[in-house]
N, C-alpha and C positions, 0 to 999 in steps of 0.2 A: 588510584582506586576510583572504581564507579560509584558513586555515591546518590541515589534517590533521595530528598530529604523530604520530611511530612513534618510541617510544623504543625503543632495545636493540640486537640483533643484526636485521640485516635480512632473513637467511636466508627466514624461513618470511613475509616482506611485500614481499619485492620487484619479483614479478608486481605484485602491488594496489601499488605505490608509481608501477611502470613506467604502467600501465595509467588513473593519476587522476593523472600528469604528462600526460599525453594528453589525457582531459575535461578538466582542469582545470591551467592549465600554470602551474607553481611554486606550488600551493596543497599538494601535498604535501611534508614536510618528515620528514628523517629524523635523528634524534636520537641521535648514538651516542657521548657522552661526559656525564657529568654536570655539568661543567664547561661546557657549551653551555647551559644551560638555570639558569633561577633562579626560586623562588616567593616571589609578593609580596601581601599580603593582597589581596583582592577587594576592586574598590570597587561592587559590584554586591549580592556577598552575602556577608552579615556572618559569619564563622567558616569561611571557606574562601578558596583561595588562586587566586590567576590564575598559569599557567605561559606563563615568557618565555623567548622564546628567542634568544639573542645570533648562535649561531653552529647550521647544520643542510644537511643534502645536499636542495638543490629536486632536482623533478624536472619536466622540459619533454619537448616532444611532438619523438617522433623517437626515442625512448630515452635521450634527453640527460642526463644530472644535473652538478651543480654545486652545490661546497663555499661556502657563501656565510656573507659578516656581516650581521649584521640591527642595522641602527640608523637608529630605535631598534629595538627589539628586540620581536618578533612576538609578539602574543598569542595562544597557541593555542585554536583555537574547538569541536579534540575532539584526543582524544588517547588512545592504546592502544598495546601494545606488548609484551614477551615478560617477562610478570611471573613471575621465575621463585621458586622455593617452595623451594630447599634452603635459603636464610641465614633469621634469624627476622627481620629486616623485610624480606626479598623481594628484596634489593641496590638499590642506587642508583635505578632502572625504579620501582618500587613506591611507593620513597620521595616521587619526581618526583610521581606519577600519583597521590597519597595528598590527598582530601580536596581536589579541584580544585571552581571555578566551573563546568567548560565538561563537556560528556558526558564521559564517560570510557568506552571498551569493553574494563571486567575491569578488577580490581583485583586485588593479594595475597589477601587473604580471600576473595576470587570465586574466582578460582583454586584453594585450596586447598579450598574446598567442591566445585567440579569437580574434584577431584583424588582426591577422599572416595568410592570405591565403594560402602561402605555412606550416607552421604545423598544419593547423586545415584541408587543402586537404589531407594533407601526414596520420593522425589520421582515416580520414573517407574513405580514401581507403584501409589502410593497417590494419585499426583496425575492422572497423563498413562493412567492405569490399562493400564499396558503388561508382559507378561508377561517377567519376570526368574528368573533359573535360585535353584532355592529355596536361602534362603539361612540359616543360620545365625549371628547373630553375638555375643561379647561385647565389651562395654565398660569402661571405671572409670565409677563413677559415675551418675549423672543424663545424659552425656554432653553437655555443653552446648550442641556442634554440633549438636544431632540437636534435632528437634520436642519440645513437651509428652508428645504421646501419637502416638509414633512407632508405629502400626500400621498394616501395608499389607502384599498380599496376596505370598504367599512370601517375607518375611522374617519372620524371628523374633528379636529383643531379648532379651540376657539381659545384666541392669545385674551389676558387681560390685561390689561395697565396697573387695575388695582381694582380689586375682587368688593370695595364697598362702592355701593351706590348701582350695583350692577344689574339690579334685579331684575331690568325689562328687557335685557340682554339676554340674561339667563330664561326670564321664562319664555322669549323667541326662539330660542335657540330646541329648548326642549320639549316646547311643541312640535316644532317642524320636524325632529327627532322623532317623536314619538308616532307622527305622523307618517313617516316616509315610507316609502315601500319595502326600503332595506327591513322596517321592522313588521311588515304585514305577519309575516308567519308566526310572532311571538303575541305571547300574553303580560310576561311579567318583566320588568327590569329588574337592575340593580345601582343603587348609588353607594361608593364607595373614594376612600381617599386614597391615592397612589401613590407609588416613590420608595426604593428602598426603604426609608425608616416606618414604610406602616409593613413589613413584612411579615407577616403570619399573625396580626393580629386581630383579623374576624373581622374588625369594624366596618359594619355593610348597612342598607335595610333595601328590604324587598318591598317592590310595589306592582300596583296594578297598570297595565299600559294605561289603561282610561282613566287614573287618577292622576292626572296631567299637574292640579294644583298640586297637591302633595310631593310630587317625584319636586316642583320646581321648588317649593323649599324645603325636601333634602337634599337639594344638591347647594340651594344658598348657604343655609347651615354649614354645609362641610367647606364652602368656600372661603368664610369666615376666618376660618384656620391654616387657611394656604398658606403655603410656605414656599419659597424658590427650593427646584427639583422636586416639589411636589405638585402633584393635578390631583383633580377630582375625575372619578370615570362616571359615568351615565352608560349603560352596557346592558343589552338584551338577555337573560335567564335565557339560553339555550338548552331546552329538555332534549333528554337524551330519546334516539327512536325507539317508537314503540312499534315493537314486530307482532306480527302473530304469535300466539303463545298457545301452549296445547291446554285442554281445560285444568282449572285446579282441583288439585288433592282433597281441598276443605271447604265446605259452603264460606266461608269465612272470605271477605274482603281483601283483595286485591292491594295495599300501598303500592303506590306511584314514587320509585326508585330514580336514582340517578348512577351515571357508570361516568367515570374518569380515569382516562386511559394515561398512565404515569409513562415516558419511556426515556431510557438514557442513552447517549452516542458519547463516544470516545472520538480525538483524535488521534484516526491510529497512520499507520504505516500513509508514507506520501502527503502527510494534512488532509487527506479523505475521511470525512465524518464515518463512523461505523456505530450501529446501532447495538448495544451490547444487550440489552433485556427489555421486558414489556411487565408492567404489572399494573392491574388492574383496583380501583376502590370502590365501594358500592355505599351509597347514601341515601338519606329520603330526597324526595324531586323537589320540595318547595325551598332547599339552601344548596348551598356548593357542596363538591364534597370534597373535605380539607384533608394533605395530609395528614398522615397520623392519625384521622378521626377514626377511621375502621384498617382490618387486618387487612394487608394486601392478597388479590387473588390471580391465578394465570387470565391471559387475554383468549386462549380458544375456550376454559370451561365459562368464562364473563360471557362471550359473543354464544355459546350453544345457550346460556341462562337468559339472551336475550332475544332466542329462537332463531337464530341465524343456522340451522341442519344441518345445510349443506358441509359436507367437509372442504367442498372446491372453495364457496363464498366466501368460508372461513380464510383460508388460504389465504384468497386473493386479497380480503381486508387484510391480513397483517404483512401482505407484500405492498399495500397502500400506505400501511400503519409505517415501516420500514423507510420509503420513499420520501416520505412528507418529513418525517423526523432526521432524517441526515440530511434532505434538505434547506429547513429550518438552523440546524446547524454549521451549514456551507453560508449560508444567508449572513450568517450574526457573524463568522470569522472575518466574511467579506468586511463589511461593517465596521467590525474592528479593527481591519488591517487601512482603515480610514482615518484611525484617531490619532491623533500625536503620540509619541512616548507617556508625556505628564498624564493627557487622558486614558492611555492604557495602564498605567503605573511603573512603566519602564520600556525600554525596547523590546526588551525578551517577552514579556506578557503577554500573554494569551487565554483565552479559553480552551481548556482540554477535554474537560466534563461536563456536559452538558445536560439538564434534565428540562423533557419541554414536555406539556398536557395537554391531552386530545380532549375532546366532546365525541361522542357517535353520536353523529343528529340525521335526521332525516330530511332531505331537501329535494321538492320535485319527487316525492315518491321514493327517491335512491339514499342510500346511504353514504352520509359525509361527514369526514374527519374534520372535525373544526377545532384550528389551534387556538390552547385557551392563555397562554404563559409559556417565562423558560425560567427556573434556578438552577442553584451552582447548586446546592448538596441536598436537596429534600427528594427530587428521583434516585440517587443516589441512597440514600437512608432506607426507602420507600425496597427499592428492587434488591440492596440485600438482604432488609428481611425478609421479605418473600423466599430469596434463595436458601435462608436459613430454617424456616419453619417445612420448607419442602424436603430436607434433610433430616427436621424428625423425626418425617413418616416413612423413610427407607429409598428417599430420591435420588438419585446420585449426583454428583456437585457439578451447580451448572458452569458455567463459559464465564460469569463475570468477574471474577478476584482475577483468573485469569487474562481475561482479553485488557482487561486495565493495569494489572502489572505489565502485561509487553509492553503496552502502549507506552509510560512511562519509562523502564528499561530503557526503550529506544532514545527516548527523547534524549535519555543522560547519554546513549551513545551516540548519540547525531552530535551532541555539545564534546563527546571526548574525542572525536578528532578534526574539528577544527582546528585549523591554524597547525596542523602536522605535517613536514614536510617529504613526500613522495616521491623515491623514486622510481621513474617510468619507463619502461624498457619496450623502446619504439611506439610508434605513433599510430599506426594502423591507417587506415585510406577512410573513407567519407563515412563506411560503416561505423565507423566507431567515434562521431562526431560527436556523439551523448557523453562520453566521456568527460569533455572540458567542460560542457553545461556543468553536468552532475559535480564535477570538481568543485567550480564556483559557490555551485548550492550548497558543498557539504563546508568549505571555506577549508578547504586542503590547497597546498602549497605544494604543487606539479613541477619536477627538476627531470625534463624530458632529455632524453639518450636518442637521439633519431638518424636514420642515414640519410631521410634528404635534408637537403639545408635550406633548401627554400618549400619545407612541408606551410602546409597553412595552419600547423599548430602552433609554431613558433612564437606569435604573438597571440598565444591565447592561453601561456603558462609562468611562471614564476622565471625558471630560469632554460634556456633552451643549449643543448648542448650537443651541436651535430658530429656526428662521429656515423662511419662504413663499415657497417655490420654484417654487411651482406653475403657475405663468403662465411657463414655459418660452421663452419668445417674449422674455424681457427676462433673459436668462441674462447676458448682458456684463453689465447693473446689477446681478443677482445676484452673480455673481464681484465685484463690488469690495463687496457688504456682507459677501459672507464672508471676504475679504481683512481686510475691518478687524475683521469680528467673533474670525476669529484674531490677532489683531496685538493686540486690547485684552484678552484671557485671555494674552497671552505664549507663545505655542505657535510650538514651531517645530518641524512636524510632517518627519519622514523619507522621507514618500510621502503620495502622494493618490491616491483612485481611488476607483471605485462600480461596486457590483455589481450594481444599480438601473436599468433601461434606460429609467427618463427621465430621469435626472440626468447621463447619459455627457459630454453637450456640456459642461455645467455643471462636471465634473471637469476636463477636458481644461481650459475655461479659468483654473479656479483652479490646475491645475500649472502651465500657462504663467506665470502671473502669479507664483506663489511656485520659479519654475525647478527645479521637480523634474519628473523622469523619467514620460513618457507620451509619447501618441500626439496629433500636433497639435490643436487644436480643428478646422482646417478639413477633417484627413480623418474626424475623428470627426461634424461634421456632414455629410456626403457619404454617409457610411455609415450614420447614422441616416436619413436620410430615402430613403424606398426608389426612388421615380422618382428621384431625383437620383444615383443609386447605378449606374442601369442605365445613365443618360446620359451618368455620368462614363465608365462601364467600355466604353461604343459607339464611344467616341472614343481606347481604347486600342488602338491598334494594333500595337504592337510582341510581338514574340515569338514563339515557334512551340509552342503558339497564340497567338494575343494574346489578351488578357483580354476584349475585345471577342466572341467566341467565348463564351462564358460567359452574357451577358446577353443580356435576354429585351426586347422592346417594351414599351414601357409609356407612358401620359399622363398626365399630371397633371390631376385632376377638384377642380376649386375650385366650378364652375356646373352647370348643364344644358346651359349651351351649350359647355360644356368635353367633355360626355359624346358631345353629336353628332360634334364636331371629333375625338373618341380611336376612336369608333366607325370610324369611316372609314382610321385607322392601325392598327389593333390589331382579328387578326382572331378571328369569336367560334367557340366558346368561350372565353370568358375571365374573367379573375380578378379583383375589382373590392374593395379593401380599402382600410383605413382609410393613409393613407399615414406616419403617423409609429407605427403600431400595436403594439400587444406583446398574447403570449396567443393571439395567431388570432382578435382579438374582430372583428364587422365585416366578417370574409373570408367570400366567398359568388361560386360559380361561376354568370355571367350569360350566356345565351345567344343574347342579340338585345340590338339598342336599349335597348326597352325594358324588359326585364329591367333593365337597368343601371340607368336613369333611377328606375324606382320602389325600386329597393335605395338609389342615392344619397338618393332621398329620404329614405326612412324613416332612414336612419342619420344624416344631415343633423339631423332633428329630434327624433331620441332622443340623440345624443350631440353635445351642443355643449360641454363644457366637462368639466375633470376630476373636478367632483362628480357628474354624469351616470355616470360610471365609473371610479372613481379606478384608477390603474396602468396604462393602456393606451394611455398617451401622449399624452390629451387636451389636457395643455399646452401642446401646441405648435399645436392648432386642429385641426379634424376634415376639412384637406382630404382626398383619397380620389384613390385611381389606379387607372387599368385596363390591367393586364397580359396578355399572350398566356399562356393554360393550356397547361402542359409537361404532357407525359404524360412517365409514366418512378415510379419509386419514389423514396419521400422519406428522405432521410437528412440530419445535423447531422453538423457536423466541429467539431470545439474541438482549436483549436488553440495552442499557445503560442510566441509570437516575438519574439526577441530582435535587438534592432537590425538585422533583416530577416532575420534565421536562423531556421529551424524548427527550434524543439527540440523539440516533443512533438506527436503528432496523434493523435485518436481517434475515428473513425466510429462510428456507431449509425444501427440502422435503425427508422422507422417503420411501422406499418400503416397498412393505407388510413383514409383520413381521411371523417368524414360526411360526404360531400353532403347538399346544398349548402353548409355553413357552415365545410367543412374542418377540424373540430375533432379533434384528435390521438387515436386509440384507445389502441394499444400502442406498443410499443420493445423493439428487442431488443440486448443489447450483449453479447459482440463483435459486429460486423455477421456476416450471411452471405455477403456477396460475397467473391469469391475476390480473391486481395490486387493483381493487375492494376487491378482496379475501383475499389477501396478506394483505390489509388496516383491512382488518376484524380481522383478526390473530391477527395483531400487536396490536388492542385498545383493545381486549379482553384481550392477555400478560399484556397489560400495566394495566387496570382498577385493573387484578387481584391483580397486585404486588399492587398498592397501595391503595387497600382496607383490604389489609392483613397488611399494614404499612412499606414496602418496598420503599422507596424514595432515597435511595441514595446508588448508586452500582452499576453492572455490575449482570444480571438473567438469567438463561436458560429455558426458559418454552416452557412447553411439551402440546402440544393440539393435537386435532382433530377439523378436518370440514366435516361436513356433511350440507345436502341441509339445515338442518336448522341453520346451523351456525356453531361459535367454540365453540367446549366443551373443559375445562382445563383437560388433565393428573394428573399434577404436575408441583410446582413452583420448582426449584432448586436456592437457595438466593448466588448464587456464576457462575463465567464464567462456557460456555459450556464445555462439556469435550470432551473425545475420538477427534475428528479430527477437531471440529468444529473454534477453535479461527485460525489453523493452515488454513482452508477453505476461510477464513471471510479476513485475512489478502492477501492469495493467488487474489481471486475473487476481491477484492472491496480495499484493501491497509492497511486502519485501523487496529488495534494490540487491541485484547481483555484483554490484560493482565497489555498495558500500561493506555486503559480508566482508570481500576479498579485502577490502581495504583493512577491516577490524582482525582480518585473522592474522594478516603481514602485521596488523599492532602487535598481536599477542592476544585480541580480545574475544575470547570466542561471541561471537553476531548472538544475541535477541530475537528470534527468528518464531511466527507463528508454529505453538505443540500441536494445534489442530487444525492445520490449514484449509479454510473453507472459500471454493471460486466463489466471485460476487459475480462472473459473466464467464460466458462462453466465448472464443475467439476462433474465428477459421479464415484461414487465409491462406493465398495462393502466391507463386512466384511468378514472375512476371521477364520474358528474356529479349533481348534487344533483337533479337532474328524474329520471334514471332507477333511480339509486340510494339515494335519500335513504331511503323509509320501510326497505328491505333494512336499510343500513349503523345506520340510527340508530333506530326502532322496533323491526327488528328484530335488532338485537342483532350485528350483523354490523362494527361500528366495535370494539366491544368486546373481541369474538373475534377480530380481525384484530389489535389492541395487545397479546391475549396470546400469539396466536405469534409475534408481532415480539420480546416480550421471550424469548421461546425463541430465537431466530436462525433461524425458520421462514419468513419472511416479509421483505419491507422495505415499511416505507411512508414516503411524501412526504408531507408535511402541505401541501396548492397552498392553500386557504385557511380559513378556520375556518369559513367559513357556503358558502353556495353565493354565487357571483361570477355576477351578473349576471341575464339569464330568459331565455331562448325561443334567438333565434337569436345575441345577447351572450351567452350562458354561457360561461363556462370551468371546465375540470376542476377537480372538489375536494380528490382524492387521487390519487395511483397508488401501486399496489400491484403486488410483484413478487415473483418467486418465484427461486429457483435451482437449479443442478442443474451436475451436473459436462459433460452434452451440451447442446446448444439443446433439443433436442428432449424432454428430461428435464426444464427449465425449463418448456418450455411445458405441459409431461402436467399438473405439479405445480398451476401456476397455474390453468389449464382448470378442472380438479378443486376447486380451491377455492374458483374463482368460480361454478361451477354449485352448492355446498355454499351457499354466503352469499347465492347470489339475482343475483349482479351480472352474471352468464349470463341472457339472455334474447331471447327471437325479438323483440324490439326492439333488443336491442345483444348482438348476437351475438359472441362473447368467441372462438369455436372458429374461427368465420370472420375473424376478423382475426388470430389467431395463424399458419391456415394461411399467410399471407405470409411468414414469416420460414422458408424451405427454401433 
């Protein structure tokens, strides 16, 4: 079982509990005695403990919950909860969640480092390099919470030995403080004590900058009472900006207001900070404004209440507001991922929730976000009730219970398949180098099946088991040597599958044979082979559409005298490929008879077997088919389907393709269709896979749309290839490689309900004929890997040498750019292919990008 666990009070998780009884019904689990729960050594990893759970509130779809017994007793797979910081181990929450097996989101010591305004200011200045109102502080000591060399810009460190006797220390320090430039633009401080244990409890006083004596002893006074992990702050009253404002309603008096900008980030998909909601407080200007003190409000009706008009300006602040707060949270993960186990409170510890406050202040005339703090649950508190009071007035439910139940979801599936063991049906060439990465990260145990014996995956997997696949045509005798080749290593693998589209059949029947979870063999051979694919789908009639609606004419070319017989069914122009094919190798737009006949030859006597062109499906023989040419634009749908459900879908659009050999230029992801069209795509992909008998997997299908709709390409029964899982994960978070793996578990994937791109990506292919001296004499592969290691760039590595010659090439790289619009994407890219050379009036890079408007 998946198990979410929430220890504590349920207050501030009960949305996100309601919300993943929905996705996921009884995998959320609520924890509110410590008497329901017990820690028992790991048997997975040595000095840490697995948390069981006897007795917890599920929660099911409808708003259902129910007090249940667990026997035996659930292993929890992630676990977080309301670790709170007044007892000194954290209460019973703490103790539970201390030093667990499985992720944990926030620990006691997490918490109390978020709790810490001078180290979570000192992180977002010097790390997330985010402007904080200037600050003063002392310490005792070395402060051991705090960095080596704690310096970062507007704070200032002063260690003390022992806080009596110190006073001409203190009032140097808070002259020169008060003096500095850093605080020209203010009028008033504040002295307050710091440290987890003063957390929410007000104790401040406000002064005047020019009361220099006074500020120096309130800060002696609070020194008095130091404590280790606690400072005293000395910190400028940053007023919020005052904009122009249209005249008032009432003769009546103006008060001078304060705005505090609440926002929260999840870690979601990838460990990429995502900003789940914005809520705003409004307070008098001469004190803070504390949570909880006023009703929370949205951030565009706060910024128009503070005269900001423009709807653009608006905009642009909360794509600032967005920026600054994911990266504030990328900052403090870093940070974190710096501290020991002890001081994160286990291995698995992390921060997943994050709540950090802005200032709107005005500086130099311009408007700036100044980061004031970060806690673990009071943004949290703060932005669902905002989300809740917007619901009494007829709003409809926003993003947050959601975007934070996937988020969690996930984590407990990132934890249920570690340590499961894989198997892997071939190895695939450099393309698919991501694979063994991504293995290691997810801590999967890879039992590779491969034909070469000296692949260079061999030493980059569990157990390596070379066997000669290649003669495709005798897969059932295959399946039963791999059968026994696993049965004589003792493997009793948790999944099969291949990400390899010659191997797919060959997967399919080794699952049947070892009864684990896939996609038949006989719809997987229907779906690889592409005439046999359109004749199944001719003969689907049912539905409104039927899937018969979908497919295109097509013959099967074995002869010549097969070529005359398709000729006469199938009218020309038309499309004449290799029939079990991968890569586009072989595809070539024929206009007449003989057009055809001399194409089938020549690819007849260049490619007879899979040493001719290894990966392109020659193992299964070089018969060939002729299809009727769709006009219309090309686009890929990768889909993810669980026992005929769609849980995930992702369009991408291609550019036009060379004639004649149709070889791929660009892509661009999100598509540009408007989402009616995208909708079209996607039920067409989907109807196809499962009337060919495709229900359970991860598919790449290849279509066109034209004004009268999609026509299918090709099904591919396996993830997308070339650059696309790499795209899908960049754009949207989701991992292609981890769905397929959870739906070979049984598990159907956690997958974004509302998928929204955080970027645009366009990118080109790159071929070793028109590219080659550019990218590698001329220096142009070098310079592309050094803005890649900058985050300037993405590239695919499609093969190490150039694949193939003349009208068999396939692409060697693509290379892609980003940009927060398409159109930004594509400027960048342009520019840098006309820099490198791979622009030119033979592959014109500006004319294939113009397709994606």
């Amino acid at each position: 079982d998946m198990t979410v666990c929430i220890l504590g009070s349920p207050t501030a998780f009960l949305p996100i509990l309601l919300e993943g009884g929905t996705r996921c019904p009884g995998a959320m689990v609520l924890c509110l005695s410590p008497t329901w729960a017990s820690r028992v050594p790991s048997e997975t990893s040595p000095g840490t403990w697995s948390l069981l759970l006897s007795r917890g509130v599920s929660f099911k779809q409808g708003g259902h919950s129910t007090l249940e017994t667990f026997v035996p007793p659930r292993r929890a797979n992630y676990v977080t909860g309301t670790f709170v910081t007044g007892g000194p181990d954290g209460g019973w929450v703490g103790e539970l969640a201390r030093d667990l097996d499985c992720p944990t989101g926030g620990s006691v010591p997490l918490t109390r480092r978020l709790e810490d305004p001078l180290v979570t200011r000192w992180v977002l200045a010097a790390r997330a390099g985010l402007p904080v109102p200037p600050t003063l502080a002392f310490v005792l000591g070395p402060g051991g919470h705090l960095p080596a060399d704690p310096v970062a810009p507007g704070v200032r460190l002063v260690q003390l030995e022992d806080p009596q006797g110190q006073e001409s220390l203190v009032q140097e320090e808070v002259g020169a403080f008060l003096g500095s430039t850093a605080m020209e633009p203010y009028s008033q401080v504040l002295v307050r004590p710091a440290g987890w244990r003063w957390r929410g409890t007000g104790v401040r006083s406000t002064h005047g900058k020019e009361e220099g004596a006074a500020v120096a002893q309130a800060v002696g006074a609070r020194l008095r009472g130091l404590r280790e992990e606690d400072s005293v702050l000395l910190e400028a009253l940053v007023p919020t900006a005052r904009l122009p404002m249209p005249p008032p309603r009432s003769p009546a008096p103006r008060l001078p207001v304060a705005l505090r900008i609440c926002t929260l980030v999840c870690r979601s998909w990838g460990d990429r900070p995502q900003l789940c909601q914005v809520a705003c407080g409004v307070g008098r200007a001469e004190a803070p404004v504390l949570h909880g003190a006023a009703l929370p409000q949205g951030l565009d009706s706060s910024l128009q209440q503070w005269g900001v008009v423009a709807p653009g300006q608006r905009q642009a602040l909360a794509m600032r507001l967005r920026g600054a707060a994911e990266a504030a949270m990328a900052a403090l993960l870093a940070a974190e991922a710096e501290l020991t186990p002890q001081q994160r409170g286990g291995t698995r510890a992390h921060t997943d929730l994050l709540g950090v406050d802005f200032l709107l202040a005005c500086v130099d005339d311009t408007l700036e976000l100044v980061a004031l703090s970060t806690n673990s649950q009071r943004c949290l508190e703060t932005c669902l009730l905002a989300e809740a009071m917007g619901r009494a007035v007829g709003e409809p439910p926003g993003d947050l219970p959601r975007l934070l139940a996937e988020a969690l979801l996930h984590q407990a599936q990132c934890h249920l398949v570690e340590g499961k063991d894989i198997l892997l049906i071939g190895a695939g060439g450099v393309s698919k180098s991501f694979v063994w990465e991504a293995a290691r990260d997810y801590g999967l145990r890879i039992h590779l099946v491969e034909s070469d014996p000296e692949h260079f995956a061999a030493g980059l997997v569990q157990t390596f088991l070379p066997y000669d696949s290649r003669e495709h045509r005798r897969d059932e005798e295959h399946a039963e040597r791999v059968m026994e080749l696993v049965q004589a290593r003792g493997l009793r693998p948790h999944a099969c599958l291949s990400y390899w589209d010659d191997c797919v059949v060959l997967a399919a029947l080794v699952c049947q044979r070892l009864g684990l979870r896939g996609s038949p063999p006989a719809a997987v051979r229907v779906a690889k082979q592409k005439s046999r694919t359109h004749q199944h789908l001719q003969r689907c009639r049912q539905g409104r559409p039927p899937p018969a609606a979908f497919a295109v004419p097509c013959c099967r070319l074995q002869s010549h005298g097969d070529v005359e017989r398709a000729a006469s069914a199938v009218p020309f122009p038309a499309v004449a490929k290799l029939e079990f094919g991968a890569g586009g190798v072989g595809v070539r737009l024929v206009e007449s008879t003989g057009q055809c006949h001399a194409h089938a030859a020549r690819l007849w006597h260049d490619l007879r077997d899979d040493a001719d062109h290894p990966g392109i499906g020659l193992g299964w023989g070089n018969a060939m088919l002729l299809m009727e040419y769709v006009p219309g634009t090309e686009h890929d749908v990768d889909l993810v389907v669980f026992e005929g459900r769609l849980l995930g879908a992702w369009v991408s659009d291609n550019g036009p393709t060379r004639l004649p050999a149709f070889l791929e230029t660009a892509a661009c992801l999100p598509s540009c269709l408007p989402a009616d069209r995208q909708a079209q795509l996607v039920r067409a992909a989907l109807q196809c896979c499962l009337a060919c008998g495709l229900r359970d997997g991860v598919f790449n299908v290849e279509l066109k749309l034209g004004p009268g709709g999609p026509r299918l390409l090709e099904i591919n029964p396996r993830m997308g290839g070339f650059y696309l899982r790499d795209w899908i994960r960049e754009v949207y978070g989701p991992d292609l490689l981890l769905a397929a793996v959870l739906v070979a578990l049984g598990l159907p994937p956690v997958l974004p309900a509302r998928p929204a791109p955080r970027a645009h990506l366009a990118g080109v292919m790159c071929l070793g004929s028109e590219h080659g001296p550019a990218l590698g004499g001329g220096g142009g592969l070098a310079a592309l890997q050094a803005l890649q290691s900058r985050g300037l760039v993405r590239l695919n590595r499609l093969f190490e040498e150039t694949a193939g010659a003349g009208e068999y090439e396939e692409p060697c790289l693509s290379v892609a750019c980003s940009g927060a619009t398409r159109a930004e994407a594509c400027l960048r890219l342009l520019g840098l292919c006309q820099a490198l050379g791979i622009d030119s009036p033979r592959y014109p890079v500006e004319y294939f990008l113009s397709h994606f408007k």
